[in-house]
Structures are given as C-alpha cells and as structure tokens.
N, C-alpha and C positions, 0 to 999 in steps of 0.2 A: 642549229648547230648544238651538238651538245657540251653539259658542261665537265664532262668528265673526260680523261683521255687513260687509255690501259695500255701497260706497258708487256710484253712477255719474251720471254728465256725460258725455253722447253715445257715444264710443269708450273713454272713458277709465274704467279700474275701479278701486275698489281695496279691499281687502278687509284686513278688521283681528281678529283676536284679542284675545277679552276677557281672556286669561290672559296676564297683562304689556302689556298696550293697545299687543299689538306689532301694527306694521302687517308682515303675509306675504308680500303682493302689489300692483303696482302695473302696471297695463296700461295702454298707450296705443294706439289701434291694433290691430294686430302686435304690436304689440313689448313684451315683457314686461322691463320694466329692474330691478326689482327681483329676487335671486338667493332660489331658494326651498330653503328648510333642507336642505343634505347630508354625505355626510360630510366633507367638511374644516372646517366649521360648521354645527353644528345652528338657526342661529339667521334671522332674514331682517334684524328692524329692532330688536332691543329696545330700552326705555328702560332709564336706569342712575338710579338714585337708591338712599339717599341719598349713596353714593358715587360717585367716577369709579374705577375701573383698581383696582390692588390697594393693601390696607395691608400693613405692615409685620407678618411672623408672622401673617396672617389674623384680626387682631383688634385692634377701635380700645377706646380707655379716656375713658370716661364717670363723671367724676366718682371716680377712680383704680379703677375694675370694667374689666374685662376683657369685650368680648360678641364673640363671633365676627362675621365678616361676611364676608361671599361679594366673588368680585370684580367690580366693577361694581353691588353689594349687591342688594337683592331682590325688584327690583320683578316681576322674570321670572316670580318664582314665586308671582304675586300676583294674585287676580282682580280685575278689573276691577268696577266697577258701572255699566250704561250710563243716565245721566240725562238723554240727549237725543240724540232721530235725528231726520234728516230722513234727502230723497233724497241729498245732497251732507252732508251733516255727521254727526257721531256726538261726543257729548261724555262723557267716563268720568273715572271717581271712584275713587279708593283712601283710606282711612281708615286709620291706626295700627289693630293689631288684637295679640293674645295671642302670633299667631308674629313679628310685624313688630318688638312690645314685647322679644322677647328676646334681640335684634340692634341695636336702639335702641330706648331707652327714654326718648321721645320720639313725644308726640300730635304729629298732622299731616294735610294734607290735599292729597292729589296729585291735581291735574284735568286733562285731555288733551280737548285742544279738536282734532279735526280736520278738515278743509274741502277736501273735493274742485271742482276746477277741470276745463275744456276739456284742459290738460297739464301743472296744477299741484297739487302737495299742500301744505296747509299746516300745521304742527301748532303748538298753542300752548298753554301749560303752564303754571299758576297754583300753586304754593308757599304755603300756607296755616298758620299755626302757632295752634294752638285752644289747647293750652296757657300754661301757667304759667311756664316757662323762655324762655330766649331759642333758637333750633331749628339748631341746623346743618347744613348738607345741600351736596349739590354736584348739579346733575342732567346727562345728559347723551341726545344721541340719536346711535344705531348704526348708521345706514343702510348693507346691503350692496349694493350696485348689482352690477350682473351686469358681469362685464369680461371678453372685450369685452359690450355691449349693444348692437351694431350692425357697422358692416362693418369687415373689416381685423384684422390681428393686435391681438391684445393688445400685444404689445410697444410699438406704434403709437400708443399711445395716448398723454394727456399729461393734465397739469393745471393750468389757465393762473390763475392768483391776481389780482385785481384793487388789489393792492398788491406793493409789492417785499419777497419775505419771507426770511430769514437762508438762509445757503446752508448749515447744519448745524442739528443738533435733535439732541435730548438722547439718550445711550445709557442704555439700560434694562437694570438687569441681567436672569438669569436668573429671579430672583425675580418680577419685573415690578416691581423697585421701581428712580427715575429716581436716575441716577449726575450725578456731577459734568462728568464729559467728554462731547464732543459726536463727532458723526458727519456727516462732508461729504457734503451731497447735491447731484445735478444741475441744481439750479436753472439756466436758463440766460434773462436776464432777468425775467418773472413766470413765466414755463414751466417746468415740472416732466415731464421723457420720465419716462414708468413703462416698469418692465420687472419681467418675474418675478425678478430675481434684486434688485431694489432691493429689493422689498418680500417678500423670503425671511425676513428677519432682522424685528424688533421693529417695533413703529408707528414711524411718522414723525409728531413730536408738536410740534404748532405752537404753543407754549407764550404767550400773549398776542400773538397773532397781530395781523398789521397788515390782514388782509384781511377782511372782511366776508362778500365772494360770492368763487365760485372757480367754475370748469368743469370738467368730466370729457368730456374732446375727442376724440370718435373720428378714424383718417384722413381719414374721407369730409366732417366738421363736424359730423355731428350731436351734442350734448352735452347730459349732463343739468347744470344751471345748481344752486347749493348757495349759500344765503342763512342766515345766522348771527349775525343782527343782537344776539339777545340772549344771545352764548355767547362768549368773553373765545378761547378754546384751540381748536384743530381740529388732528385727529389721521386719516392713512391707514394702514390696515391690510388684510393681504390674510393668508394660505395656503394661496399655491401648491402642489399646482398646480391648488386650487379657483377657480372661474372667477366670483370677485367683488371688487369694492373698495370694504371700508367707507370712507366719507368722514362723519368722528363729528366733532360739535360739545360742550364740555361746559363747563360753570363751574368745574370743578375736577379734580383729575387724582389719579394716583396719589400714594403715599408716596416722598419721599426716603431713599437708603438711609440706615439708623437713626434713623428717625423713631421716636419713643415717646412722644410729647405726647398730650395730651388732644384728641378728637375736635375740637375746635373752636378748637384750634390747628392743625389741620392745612395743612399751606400748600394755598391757593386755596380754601376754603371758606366758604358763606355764611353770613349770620347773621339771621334773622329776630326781632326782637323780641313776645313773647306778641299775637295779634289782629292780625297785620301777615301781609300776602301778598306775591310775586314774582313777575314772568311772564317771560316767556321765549317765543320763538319759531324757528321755522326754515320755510323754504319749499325747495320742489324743484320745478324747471322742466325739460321733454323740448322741447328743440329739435330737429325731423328733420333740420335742415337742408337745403339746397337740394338739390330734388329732380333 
C-alpha cells in the first residue's frame, strides 16, 4: 500500500504523505510551488503539534516529570490514519498512542481535513481532547514554497501583508528559544523586500500578527495568497541558499529564554477542556497573474 495519496482538480495536483499528513507536493499547471525535500531541508510541509518551535533544554514538565520533545514535537514522525478520500479531499486521523504517551502524556485526537481546488488548498485541523484532563497543545502548519516559484530573481521578491505589521520581531537565540530584544525589518508600508541575506539569520516571527492573509509576490505578479484565519502568530523562514520560503502559521510558538513552567503554562498555548474540540484552518491560493 502506498504511503502517499494524490488529490486532482483539472491541472492542479497535490499529493500528501501519510507519515505526518505532510502535504510534498502541490502543482498547478507548470508550475510546481511547493519545494520538494533537499538538502538545506528535508522537509516540504509538516504539521507541528503539540508544540510550535523549540522548549527550553528539549523537555516540557508535566505535572513536575520531565518528557522529552522534539522541536516542533511529533507529529512528523507519526502515521497518519486515512478516514476519508474522495477525488479532491483526503481526511486523516492521528490518536495518542505508546510512543506519542512518552512525550505527552495526554489522550488526543489530531484530524487534517484537506480540499483541493482549480488553484487552491485548503487544510482544516480539528483538536480533540478524549480525556480526562484539560489538554494543552499549540498546532501549527510549515509550508515550504519554492522561492523563486516563478520568474525573476529571488531577491525580487516580497511579501505584501494585508494589515500594517511592526517593523521589528523578536530575536531568537541560538538555542531557538525567543529573547527579550527585537530585530528591525524592511517593512516598507505592508511590503516586506525579501532577500537571501534577511532570511540568512533566525525566523521572522509575527508574534499576534495583525494580518490575516499575506502574499508571496513574484516580479512579474504572480503570487501564492496565505490565509490564516484560525492561527494568532506567522512566522518566515528560509536556508539559503536552499531555494524555499516557509511561510508558517501557528497558535503557539516557541519557549522564552528560561522558561521552566509547566507545559500548560507555557506562553501561547491552548487549552482544551476533557470532550471539547478546536478547529483551525488555513488556505493557499496560486495567482499566475497576468499573462
């Protein structure tokens, strides 16, 4: 059986992995905009749950226990179960299970709704807590987009925000855990110029962002459009001189340096009450722009 299942809508493909319900590929066309696993990233889209970014010393405290956790935690390394295809959708399941329990320990139920379009994907994410506790989690989605993904230098490229958003964001130590001091970016009214050397150093991390939707602007206009209705923070991330730009939406983020609270104190984390669900969504739109 394989572990991939492919969705299509006339020109448009997109193809998904049951191992982390990462989606690998996305074609429209020509044009392949999503960037396919290499070496300056092995990854194309993962999801992040139940963490965002990294904690503090690689382990959160549960109840004053100590569990490891991975950064971005571990849904990557996690199969999928698929509960529903068509030709255009694919719906997957992940459950709490023996390896999940000894990183949190905590019942749960992760669902990825996804919906291909004529030029649009949509994914939509249901948080489940089956348990007896109240459930903490942060989720988040990693999309690498290929940069460029169309004509003109990369340098050339931009990112237009549909809100006016701070012209600094937070510096991240080495650790990957968020400092108190910030870092000036290019904003130059909602426009964001990218260049390999802005996005040399740490994410650009939009910490309760005032934007919703945002664009990734080739010279020519074409753009892939980034809709983030149910996710508070958006974060850019690149390593040059790999030829991608995550553009990641997440409800929660990394640790503050010397964070050492309790999992569910951690800043930006949710909180499910036992029999209570959360949804969340995001959408991606490929404008060619005028031909």
């Amino acid at each position: 059986m394989s572990d991939e299942d492919a969705l299509r809508v006339g020109q448009t493909c997109l193809r998904i992995r049951r191992r982390g319900a990462e989606i690998v590929a996305w074609r429209v066309g020509e044009d392949d905009l999503l960037w396919s696993a290499g070496p300056q990233w092995s990854r194309s889209s993962p999801l992040l749950f139940p963490i965002v970014g990294r904690v503090n010393d690689g382990v959160v405290r549960v109840d004053g226990h100590l569990y490891p956790m991975p950064t971005h935690g571990f849904t990557a390394s996690q199969d999928f179960v698929p509960v529903e295809r068509t030709e255009t959708t694919l719906r997957l399941r992940l459950h709490d299970n023996d390896e999940t329990r000894s990183a949190y320990p905590f019942a749960f139920c992760l669902e990825v709704l996804y919906r291909l379009h004529e030029r649009a994907v949509e994914a939509a994410f249901t948080v489940t807590n089956p348990g007896t506790r109240p459930l903490p989690y942060a989720l988040g989605l990693h999309p690498g987009f290929r940069w460029p993904f169309a004509d003109g230098d990369a340098d050339d490229y931009r990112i237009v925000f549909d809100r006016d958003e701070e012209p600094s964001v937070p510096e991240i130590d080495p650790d990957g855990l968020f400092t108190q001091a910030r870092r000036a970016i290019p904003i130059k009214g909602r426009g964001l110029p990218l260049t390999r050397d802005l996005m040399a150093r740490e994410a650009l991390c939009f910490l309760h962002a005032r934007s919703r939707h945002l664009r990734f602007v080739s010279p020519g206009g074409a753009a892939i459009a980034v809709e983030t209705g149910g996710f508070p923070h958006l974060a850019l991330w690149s390593r040059p001189p790999g030829q991608f730009l995550c553009i990641e939406a997440w409800t929660g983020h990394g640790d503050p340096q010397g964070f050492s609270g309790e999992l569910a104190h951690k800043p930006s984390m949710r909180s499910l009450e036992p029999g209570a669900s959360s949804s969340h969504a995001m959408r991606w739109l490929f404008d060619a722009g005028t031909p």
